[in-house]
C-alpha positions in Angstrom: -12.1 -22.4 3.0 -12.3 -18.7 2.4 -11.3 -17.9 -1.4 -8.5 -16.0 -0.2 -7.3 -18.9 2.0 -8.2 -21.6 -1.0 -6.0 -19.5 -3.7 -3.0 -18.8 -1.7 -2.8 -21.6 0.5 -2.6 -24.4 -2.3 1.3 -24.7 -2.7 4.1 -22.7 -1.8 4.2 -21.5 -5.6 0.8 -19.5 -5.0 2.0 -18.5 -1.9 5.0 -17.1 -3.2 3.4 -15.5 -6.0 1.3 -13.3 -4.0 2.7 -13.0 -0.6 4.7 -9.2 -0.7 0.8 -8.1 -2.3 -1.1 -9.4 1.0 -2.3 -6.8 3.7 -1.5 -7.5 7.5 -5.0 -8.0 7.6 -5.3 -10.9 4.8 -2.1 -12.1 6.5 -3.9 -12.6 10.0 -6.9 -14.0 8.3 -4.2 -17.1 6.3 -2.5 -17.4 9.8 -5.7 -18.3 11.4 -7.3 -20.5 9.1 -3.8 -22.1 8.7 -4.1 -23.1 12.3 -7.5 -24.1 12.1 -7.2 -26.2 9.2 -3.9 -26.7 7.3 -2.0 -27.3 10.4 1.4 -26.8 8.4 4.4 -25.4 10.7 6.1 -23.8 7.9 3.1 -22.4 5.9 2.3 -20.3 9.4 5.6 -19.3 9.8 6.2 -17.5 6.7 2.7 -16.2 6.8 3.7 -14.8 10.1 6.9 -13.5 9.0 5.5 -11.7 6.5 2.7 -10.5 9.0 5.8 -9.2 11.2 7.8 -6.8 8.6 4.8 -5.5 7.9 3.7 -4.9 11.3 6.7 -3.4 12.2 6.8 -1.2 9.8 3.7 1.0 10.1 4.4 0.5 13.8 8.1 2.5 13.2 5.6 4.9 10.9 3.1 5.5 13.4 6.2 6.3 15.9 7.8 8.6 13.8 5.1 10.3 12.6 4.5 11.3 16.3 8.2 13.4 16.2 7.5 15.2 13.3 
């Protein structure tokens, strides 16, 4: 288990705690390994939630940036 993976993934209360601070790419990393190991429905689901308004933002960013 990756350190990142082993300190976020333990409950929901360290996921919680830490998930508006995570990085679309730490974010990708917890998705994977979720699927590899932890196999836990709603655990990848938030992470990918989370991995989506992020996403989406820079995307809308990158977008506009491209009027201006």
């Amino acid at each position: 288990m990756t350190m990142l993976a082993e300190t976020v993934l333990r409950s929901w209360k360290t996921l919680n705690e830490v998930l508006n601070d995570l990085r679309e790419d730490q974010l990708k990393e917890l998705i994977f390994w979720e699927l590899d190991h932890g196999k836990r429905e709603d655990i990848v689901v938030r992470l990918h939630q989370r991995f989506n308004k992020l996403a989406v933002a820079r995307e809308r960013a990158e977008l506009l940036a491209q009027i201006k």
